[in-house]
N, C-alpha and C positions, 0 to 999 in steps of 0.2 A: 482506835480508828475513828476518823471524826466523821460527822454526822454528812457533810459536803462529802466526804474522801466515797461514804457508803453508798450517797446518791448519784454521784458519777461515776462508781462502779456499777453498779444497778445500772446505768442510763445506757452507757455504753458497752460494756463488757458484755454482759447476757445476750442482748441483741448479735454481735460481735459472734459467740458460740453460736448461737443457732443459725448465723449463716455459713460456718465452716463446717457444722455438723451435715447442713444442706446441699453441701458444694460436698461433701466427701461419699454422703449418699448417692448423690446425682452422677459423679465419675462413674461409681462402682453401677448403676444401673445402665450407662451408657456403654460403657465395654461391654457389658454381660450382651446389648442387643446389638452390637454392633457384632461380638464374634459370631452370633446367631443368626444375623444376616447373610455374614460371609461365609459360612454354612450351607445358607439354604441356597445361596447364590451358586457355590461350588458343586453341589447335586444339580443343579438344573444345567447348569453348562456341561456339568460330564455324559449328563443324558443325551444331551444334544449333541454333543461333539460324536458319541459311541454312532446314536442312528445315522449321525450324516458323514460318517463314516465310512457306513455300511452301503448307503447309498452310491456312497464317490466309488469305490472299491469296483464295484458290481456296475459302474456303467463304464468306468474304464478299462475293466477284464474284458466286457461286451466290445467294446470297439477293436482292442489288438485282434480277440480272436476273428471279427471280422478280417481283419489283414490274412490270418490266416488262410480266411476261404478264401480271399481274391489268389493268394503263393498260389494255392491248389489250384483253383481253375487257371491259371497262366504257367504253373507246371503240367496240367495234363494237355493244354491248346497254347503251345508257346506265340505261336496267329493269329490269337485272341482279337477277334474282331470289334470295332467301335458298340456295336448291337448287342455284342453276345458279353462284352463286358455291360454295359449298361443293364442290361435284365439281371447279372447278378447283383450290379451294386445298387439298382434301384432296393430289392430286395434286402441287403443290407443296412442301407441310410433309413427304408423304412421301419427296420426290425428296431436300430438301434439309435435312442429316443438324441442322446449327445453328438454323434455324428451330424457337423455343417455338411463335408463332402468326403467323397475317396477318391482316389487318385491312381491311374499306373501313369511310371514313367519308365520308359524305354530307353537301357540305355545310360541312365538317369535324367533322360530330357523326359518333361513332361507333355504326356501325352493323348491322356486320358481321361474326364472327368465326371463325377456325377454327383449331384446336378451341374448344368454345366452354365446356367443361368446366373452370369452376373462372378461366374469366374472363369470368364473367357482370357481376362488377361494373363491366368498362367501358363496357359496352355503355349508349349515351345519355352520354357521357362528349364535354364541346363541348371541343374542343381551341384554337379561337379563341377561347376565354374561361377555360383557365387560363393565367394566370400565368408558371408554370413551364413552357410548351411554345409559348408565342405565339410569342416571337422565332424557335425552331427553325420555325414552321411557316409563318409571315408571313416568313420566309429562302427556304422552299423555293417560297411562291407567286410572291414577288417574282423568282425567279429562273428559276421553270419550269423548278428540278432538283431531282434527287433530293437530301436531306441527309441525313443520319448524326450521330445525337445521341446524349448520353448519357456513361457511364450514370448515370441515379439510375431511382429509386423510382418502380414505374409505380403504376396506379389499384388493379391485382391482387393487390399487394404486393411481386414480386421483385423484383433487382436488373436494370436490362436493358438494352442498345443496341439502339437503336430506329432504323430504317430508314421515311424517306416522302417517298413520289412524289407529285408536285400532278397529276392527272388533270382538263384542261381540252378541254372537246365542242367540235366546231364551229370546229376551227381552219379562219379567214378567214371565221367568219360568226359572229362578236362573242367568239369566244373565251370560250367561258362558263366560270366555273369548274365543275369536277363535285364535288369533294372530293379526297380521299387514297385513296392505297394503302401500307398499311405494314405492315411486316416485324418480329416484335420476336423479340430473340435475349435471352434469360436469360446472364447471364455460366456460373453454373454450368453451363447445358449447351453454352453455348458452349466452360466449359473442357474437358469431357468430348469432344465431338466432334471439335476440332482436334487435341487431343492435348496440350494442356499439363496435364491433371490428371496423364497419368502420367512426364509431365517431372517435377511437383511429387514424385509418389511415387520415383523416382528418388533423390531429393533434390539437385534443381536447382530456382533461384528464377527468376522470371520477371517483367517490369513492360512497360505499354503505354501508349504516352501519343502522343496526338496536341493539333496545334494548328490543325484544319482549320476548327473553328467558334472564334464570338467569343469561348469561353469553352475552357480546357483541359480537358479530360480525362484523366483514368489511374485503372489497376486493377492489381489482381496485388498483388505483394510488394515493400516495402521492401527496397531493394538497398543496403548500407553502402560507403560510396566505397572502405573497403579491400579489399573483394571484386574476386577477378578477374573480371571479365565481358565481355560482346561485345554491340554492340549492333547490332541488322541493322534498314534502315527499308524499308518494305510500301505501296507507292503501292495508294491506292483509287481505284477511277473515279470522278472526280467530286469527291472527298471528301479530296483532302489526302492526306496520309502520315501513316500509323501508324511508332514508332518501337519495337520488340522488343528488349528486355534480357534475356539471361539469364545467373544465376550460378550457381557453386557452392553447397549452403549451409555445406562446407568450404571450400569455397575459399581464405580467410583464411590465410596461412601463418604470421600474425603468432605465435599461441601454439607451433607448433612452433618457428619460428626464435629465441624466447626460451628454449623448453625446449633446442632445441642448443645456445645461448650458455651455459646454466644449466651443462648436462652439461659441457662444454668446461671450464667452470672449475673445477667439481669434480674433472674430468682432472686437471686439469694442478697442480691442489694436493694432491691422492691422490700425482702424479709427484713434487712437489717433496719431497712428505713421506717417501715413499718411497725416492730419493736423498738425502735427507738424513739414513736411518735409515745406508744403506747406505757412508754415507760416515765413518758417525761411528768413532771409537776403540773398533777391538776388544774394548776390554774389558769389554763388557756380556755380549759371546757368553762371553767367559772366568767371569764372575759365574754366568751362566745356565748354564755346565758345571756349576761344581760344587754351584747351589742342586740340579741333577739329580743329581749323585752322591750327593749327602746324601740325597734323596729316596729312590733306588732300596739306598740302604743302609739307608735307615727300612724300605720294605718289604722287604728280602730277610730282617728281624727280626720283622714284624708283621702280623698278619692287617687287612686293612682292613675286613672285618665287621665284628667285635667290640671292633678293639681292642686286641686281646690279644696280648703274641708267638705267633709262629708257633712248629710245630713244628722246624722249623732253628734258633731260637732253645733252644728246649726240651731239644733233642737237643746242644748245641755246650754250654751250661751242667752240663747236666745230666756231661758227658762229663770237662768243664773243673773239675768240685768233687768227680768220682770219685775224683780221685786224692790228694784229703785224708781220704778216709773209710778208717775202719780196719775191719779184716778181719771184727771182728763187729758191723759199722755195720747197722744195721735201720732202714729209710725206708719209707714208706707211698705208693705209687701210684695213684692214683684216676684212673680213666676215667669217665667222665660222657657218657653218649650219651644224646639226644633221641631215642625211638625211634620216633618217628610224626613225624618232621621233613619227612619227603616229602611227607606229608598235609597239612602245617602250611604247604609251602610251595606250593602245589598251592592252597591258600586264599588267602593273603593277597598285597599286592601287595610289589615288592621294599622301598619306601619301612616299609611295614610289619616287611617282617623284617628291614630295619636296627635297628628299634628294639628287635626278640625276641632279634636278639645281643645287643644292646645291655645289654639287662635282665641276660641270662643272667652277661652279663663284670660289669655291677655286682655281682649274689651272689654269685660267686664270688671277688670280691676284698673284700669286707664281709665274710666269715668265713673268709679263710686271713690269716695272720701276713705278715709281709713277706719273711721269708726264703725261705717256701715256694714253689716255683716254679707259673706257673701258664701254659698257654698252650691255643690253639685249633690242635689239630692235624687238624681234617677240619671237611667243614659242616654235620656234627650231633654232633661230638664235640670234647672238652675233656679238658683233663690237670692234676693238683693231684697236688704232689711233695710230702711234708710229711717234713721232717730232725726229727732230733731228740724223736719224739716222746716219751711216759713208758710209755706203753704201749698193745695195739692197741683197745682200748676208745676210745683217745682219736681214733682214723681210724676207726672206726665211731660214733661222736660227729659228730665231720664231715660222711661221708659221709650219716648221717642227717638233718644241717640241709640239707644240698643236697638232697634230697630227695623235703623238704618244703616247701621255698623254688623249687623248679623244676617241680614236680608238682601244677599251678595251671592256673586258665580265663585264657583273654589273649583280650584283645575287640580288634581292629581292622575297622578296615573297615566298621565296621556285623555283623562278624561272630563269634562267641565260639567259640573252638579249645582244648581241653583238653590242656596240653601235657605230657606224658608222659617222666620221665627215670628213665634205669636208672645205675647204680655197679658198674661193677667194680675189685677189690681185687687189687692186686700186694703183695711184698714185696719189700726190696733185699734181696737175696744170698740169701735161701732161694726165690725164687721167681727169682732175673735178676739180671744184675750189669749189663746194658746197655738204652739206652731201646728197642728195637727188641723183645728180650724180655718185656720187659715190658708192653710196650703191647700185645702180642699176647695176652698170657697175662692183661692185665686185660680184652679184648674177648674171649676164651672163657668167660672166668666170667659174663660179660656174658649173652653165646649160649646158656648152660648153664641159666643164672639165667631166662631167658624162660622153657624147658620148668616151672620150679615155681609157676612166676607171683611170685616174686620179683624186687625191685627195685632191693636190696642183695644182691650175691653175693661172698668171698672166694675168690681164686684156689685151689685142690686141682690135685694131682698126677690124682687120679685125672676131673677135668673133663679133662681131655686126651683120656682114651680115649672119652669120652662125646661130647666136642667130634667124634672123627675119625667116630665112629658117626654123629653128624649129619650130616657131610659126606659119610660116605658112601651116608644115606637122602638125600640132595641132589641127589650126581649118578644117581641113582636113579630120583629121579625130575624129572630134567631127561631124560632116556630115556624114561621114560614120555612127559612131554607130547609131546617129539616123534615119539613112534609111535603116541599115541593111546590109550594102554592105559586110560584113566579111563573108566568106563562107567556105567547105572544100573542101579539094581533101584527095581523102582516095589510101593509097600503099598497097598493097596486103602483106600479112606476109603467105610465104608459109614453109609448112614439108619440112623438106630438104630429108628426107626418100623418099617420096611418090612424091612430089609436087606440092600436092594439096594447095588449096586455105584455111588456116587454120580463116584468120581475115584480119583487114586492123588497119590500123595509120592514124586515123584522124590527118589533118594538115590543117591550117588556110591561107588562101589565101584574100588578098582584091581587089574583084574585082569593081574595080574604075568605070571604062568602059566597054564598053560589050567586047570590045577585050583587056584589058589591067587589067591582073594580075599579083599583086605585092605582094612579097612575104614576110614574115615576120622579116627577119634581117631588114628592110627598118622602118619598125612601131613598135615591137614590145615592144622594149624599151621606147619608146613614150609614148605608151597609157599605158604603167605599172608608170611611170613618172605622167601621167596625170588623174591616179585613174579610166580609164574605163578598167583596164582588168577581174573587177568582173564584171561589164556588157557584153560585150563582149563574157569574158570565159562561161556565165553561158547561152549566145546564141550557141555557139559552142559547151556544151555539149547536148543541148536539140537535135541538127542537130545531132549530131552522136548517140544520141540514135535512133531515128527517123530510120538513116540509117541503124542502124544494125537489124532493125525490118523488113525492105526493104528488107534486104541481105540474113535474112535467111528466109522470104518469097520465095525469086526466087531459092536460091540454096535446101529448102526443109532441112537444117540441119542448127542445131546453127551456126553462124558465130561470131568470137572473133573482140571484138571491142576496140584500143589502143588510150587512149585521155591524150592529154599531158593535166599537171597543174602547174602554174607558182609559184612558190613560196609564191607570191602577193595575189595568191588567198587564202593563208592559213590564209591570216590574220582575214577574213570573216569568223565569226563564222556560216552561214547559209550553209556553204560548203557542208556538209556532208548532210543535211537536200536537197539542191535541187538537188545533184547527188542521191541520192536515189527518192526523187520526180518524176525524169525526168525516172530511169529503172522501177519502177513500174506501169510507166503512160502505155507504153509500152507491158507490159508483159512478156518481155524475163528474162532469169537466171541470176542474178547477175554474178554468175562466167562466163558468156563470154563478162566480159568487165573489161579493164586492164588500171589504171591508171599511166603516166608514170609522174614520176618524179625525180630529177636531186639532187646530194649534197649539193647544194649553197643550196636548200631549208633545212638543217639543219644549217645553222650557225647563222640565229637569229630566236626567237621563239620555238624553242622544244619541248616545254612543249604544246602550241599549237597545234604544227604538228603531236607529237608522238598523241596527242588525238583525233586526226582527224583523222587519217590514222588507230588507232586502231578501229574506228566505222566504217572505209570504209569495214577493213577486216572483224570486224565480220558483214557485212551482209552482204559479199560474195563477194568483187569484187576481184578483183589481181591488186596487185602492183607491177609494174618493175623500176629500178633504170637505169634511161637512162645515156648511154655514159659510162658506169665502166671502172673503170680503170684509169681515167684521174685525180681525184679527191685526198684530202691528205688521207681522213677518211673513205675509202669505205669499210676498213674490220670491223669499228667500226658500222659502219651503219649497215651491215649487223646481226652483232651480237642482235642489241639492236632494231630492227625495224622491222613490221611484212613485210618482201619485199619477194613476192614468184615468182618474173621474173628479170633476169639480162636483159641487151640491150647491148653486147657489141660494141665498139663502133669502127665508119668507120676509124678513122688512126691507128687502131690497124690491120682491114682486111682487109687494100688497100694493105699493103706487108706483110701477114703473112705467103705466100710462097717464098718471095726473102729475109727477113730479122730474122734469128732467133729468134732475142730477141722479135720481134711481132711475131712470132710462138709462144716461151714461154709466155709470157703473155696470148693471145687468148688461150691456152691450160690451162694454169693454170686457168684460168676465169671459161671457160669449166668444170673440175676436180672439181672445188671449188662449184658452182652450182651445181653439181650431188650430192655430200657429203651434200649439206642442202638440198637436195631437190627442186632443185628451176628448173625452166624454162632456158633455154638460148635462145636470139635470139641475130643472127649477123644482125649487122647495114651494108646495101653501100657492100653488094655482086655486084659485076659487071661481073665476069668470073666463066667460070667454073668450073678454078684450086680452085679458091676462094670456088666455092658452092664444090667441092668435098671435101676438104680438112673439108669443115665442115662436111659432111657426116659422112667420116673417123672418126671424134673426136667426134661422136653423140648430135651436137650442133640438139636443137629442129627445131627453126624456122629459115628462111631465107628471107631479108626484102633488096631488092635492083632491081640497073635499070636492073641485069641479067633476071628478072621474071616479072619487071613493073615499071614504072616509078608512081608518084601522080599523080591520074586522079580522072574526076570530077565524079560526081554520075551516071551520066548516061554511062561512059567510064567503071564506077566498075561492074556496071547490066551485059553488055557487057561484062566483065572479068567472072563473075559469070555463063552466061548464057553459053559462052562456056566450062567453068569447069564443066558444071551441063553435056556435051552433051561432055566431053574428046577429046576436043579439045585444041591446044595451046592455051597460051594467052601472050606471051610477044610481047612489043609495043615499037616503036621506043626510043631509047634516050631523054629525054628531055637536053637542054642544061645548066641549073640550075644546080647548085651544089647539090648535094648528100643529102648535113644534112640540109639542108632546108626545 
């Protein structure tokens, strides 16, 4: 036998057995539960067929013998009166549960009925002259017994078996005829009363057929001869045999026993397929090793986002052409970070940001050369190695086309994201001779480069010490948040009318030391850079709710509560959920407390913001748009955003009396807010040409060192307590800037 002849015996044959040994098992367990079905199926229906049975039996005995009593009482009072009939048959219909109605007919015209409600039309109804009921009733005279007909269609309408007695006077003195007495039983209450309606609800079928008159009868349900069922037969006195069917209306095993046979074969070729994978020549597994090694050697070089090599690639190249480069070799290193990538992924779905690496790796390899290395070393940063250049004009050339080619709106999702990219600049050998140096020292310049709001930065010796100083206001205040040290000072916001105390402006102070407060251009950029300004923000709102529950306890009237929010926070979808947490906890009105926020927070996320800020207004808080004016899109803002407070802002009302064009502006701000409806307050009043001149233009609020500098909680009660008692309350100058 040749070596082929024993492999395709093996290959095929074996498999081949074990699925007919599977198909011969699988028969022989399928009959064994199918006979054991139709078994247990045959016990339940003969149970039921016996007691419902017993039931039919005994309500049908119950009705003739009524017939009975009615012969009797019309053999002993052949003048049986309308009255004196009705008292027996009421007594009768209510004994016996199957009985619709009974009947005398006199005569054989119908004459008599009970109840009589709703079968008025039989009454005068000759029974010896229809048709349809002679031979039943010329059966029961001729025989002087009772007979059992039906069912069809009475004179009433329903469907009904019909029970009548011949009542003959004067037995052995001519045998008179008198008439009928009869019983009619409606099927439907007849099915309700026995008990086969809740057979039917069960879902069991049921059929009754008798052959006791010349003509057959049957009701119920069609029973299909492949239904299991039992039939039990029901002698009637007098009246033949009823015979009782009842089935499942599963019963049928036929569809599962095809659906077993179905499965069994899909077995048993799933098996043979199965063993015949298992049988075949290893060498598919040996194929499928190494298409894996190739695989995991593709990626242990390539990032699968973008595309791009990895940084192991980056780093093993980069390492590998080191050692052609001569001692005054100069290379240019570009870092490229997304700086808002968290926010950008925090929006879109993943399918989405397949395609924003995707973009990202096409610019980047549209303007670097082929030599230049390029790869994705993190998931919002990139790396472009540029040899050989002529000079650094030419990687500041570069870095500025990336730029402005990755510093772009990107629409997905139905949503438009502003995507944000920074550059930091290495050099080879004056700045790092290795990629780890280097990558570090172009992510400082990077870090350094944020403090000026630049977006291109060169690496400096001296960003290092500036870098460590950041690091060390970082873990600074990573100490702060976790002891809590962020506190407020609240400014009074007063009526420029009246000038009373209308609210205050929650503002964030950290207090370091008991005497040493530091104010927020110092951190505040920091800890937004460092992910705790949702911590932080969401301690600062609790403190001002807190406060303003404080505020209008002592003053005796709502007090308006203004809390700024950083853009940062919008990206937390919990926003809304713990500024509403924090005013209910409380119990003050939503509307005395005003959320302020700033334009920058429109230019990425939108779709975010606008849905935020639409659940802040409807549950009632107020939105002011701090600083207007200074911004490119504030009339667009306005249009499209629910904002019901402006904040104009301090370099607009530091000379709105020395400088026209800040008159016109601060008036047109003014004018523009009245026409929506909306709130005005001036920002950094100092004088009181400043507050009158707002008077004048019926600006609402007045927020400056003329009325109050930011003071701490106990300096505001203080402000309060002499408001409540109409005394002054402005306090010296602080020497802090204004908009801090």
């Amino acid at each position: 036998m040749s070596e082929s002849f024993r492999v395709g015996l093996k290959t095929y044959l074996l498999p081949l057995i074990l699925s007919l040994l599977t198909f011969f098992v699988g028969t022989r367990f399928i009959d064994l539960q199918t006979t054991l079905w139709s078994r247990d199926q045959a016990d339940i229906l003969e149970a039921l067929a016996e007691q419902q049975a017993i039931n039919i039996k005994q309500q049908i005995d119950s009705a003739l013998i009524s017939l009975e009593i009615l012969s009797d009482q019309v053999k002993k009072n052949p003048d049986i009166s309308r009255e004196e009939f009705e008292v027996v048959a009421k007594t009768v219909v209510s004994s016996i549960k199957i009985l619709s109605n009974v009947q005398l007919a006199r005569n054989g015209v119908v004459s008599d009925i009970y109840p009589l409600a709703g079968n008025e039309a039989a009454i005068g109804h000759n029974l010896l002259m229809d048709d349809n009921r002679r031979a039943d009733v010329l059966k029961a005279i001729n025989s002087r017994s009772l007979v059992l007909s039906g069912p069809y269609k009475t004179v009433q309408g329903p469907i009904a078996l019909i029970a009548r007695l011949p009542i003959f006077i004067g037995e052995g003195q001519g045998n008179g005829f008198w008439g009928f007495a009869t019983a009619m039983i409606h099927l439907d209450r007849f099915e309700t009363k026995v008990g086969i309606s809740n057979l039917v609800d069960s879902g069991f079928l049921y059929r009754i057929t008798t052959k006791v008159s010349e003509r057959e009868f049957a009701f119920g349900d069609r029973i299909a001869p492949e239904l299991v069922s039992f039939s039990r037969e029901i002698h009637i006195n007098n009246n033949g045999v009823w015979t009782l069917t009842v089935a499942s209306k599963g019963s049928s095993n036929l569809f599962a026993i095809r659906m077993a046979y179905g499965a069994l074969i899909i077995i048993c070729m799933l098996i043979f397929y199965i063993n015949f994978q298992l049988f075949r020549r290893p060498s598919r597994l040996i194929s499928k090793l190494d298409s894996a090694t190739k695989e995991l050697a593709r990626l242990e070089y390539n990032d699968e986002r973008s595309g791009l090599p990895n940084l192991h690639y980056f780093t093993d190249m980069f390492n590998k052409n080191k050692s052609n480069k001569e001692s005054r070799h100069v290379g240019g290193l570009l870092l490229i970070k997304i700086d808002n990538f968290k926010m950008l992924r925090s929006v879109f779905s993943s399918e989405s940001l397949r395609h924003v690496y995707q973009d990202i790796a096409s610019v980047l390899t549209t303007i670097t050369r082929k030599s230049d290395l390029i790869a994705q070393v993190g998931e919002d940063s990139f790396v472009i190695y540029i040899d050989n250049f002529t000079s650094l004009n030419d990687v500041w050339i570069c870095a500025n086309k990336i730029s402005k080619l990755l510093n772009k709106q990107l629409s997905f999702d139905d949503r438009i994201f502003q995507q944000h990219c920074l550059v930091g600049i290495c050099l080879f050998g004056q700045d790092g001779t290795d990629p780890d140096h280097l990558l570090k020292r172009a992510n400082i310049a990077i870090d350094v480069g944020v403090q000026s709001n630049s977006n291109i930065n060169f690496f400096s010796h001296e960003m290092e010490s500036q870098f460590l100083q950041m690091m060390e206001l970082e873990m600074q205040l990573e100490k702060a948040t976790a002891e809590e040290e962020f506190i407020l000072h609240y400014q009074p916001q007063v009526d420029i009318e009246t000038m009373q105390i209308k609210g205050f402006e929650a503002l964030i102070r950290w207090q370091k030391q008991p005497n040493e407060v530091i104010y927020p251009n110092v951190f505040i950029s920091a800890i937004e850079r460092m992910g705790l300004i949702n911590t932080i923000g969401y301690s600062i709102i609790k403190q001002a709710c807190q406060a303003q529950a404080i505020f209008t306890n002592v003053l005796g009237r709502n007090v308006g509560m203004s809390i700024n929010l950083s853009p940062s926070q919008f990206v937390d979808p919990n926003l809304f959920a713990v500024i509403k947490e924090n005013i209910l906890s409380i119990g003050s009105p939503p509307n005395c407390f005003t959320f302020e926020i700033t334009e920058s927070l429109f230019v990425d996320n939108s779709a975010n913001v606008m849905d935020t800020l639409n659940k802040l207004r409807g549950f009632g808080v107020h939105i002011a748009l701090d600083d207007f004016g200074t911004g490119y899109s504030s009339f667009n803002v306005l249009r499209t955003l629910p904002i019901t407070e402006l904040k104009i802002d301090k370099s607009f009302v530091d000379n709105v009396t020395l400088n026209p064009v800040d008159e016109g502006i601060t008036t047109t701000i003014i004018k523009l807010a009245k026409d929506l409806n909306m709130k005005v307050v001036a920002e950094g009043i100092e004088t009181t040409t400043q507050h009158e001149f707002m008077k004048t233009h019926n600006c609402n609020l007045g927020q400056g060192y003329l009325y109050s500098k930011p003071v701490s909680l106990d300096k505001a009660l203080e402000l309060l307590y002499q408001e409540r008692e109409h005394r002054p309350h402005r306090l010296s100058v602080d020497p802090m800037p204004q908009s801090i």
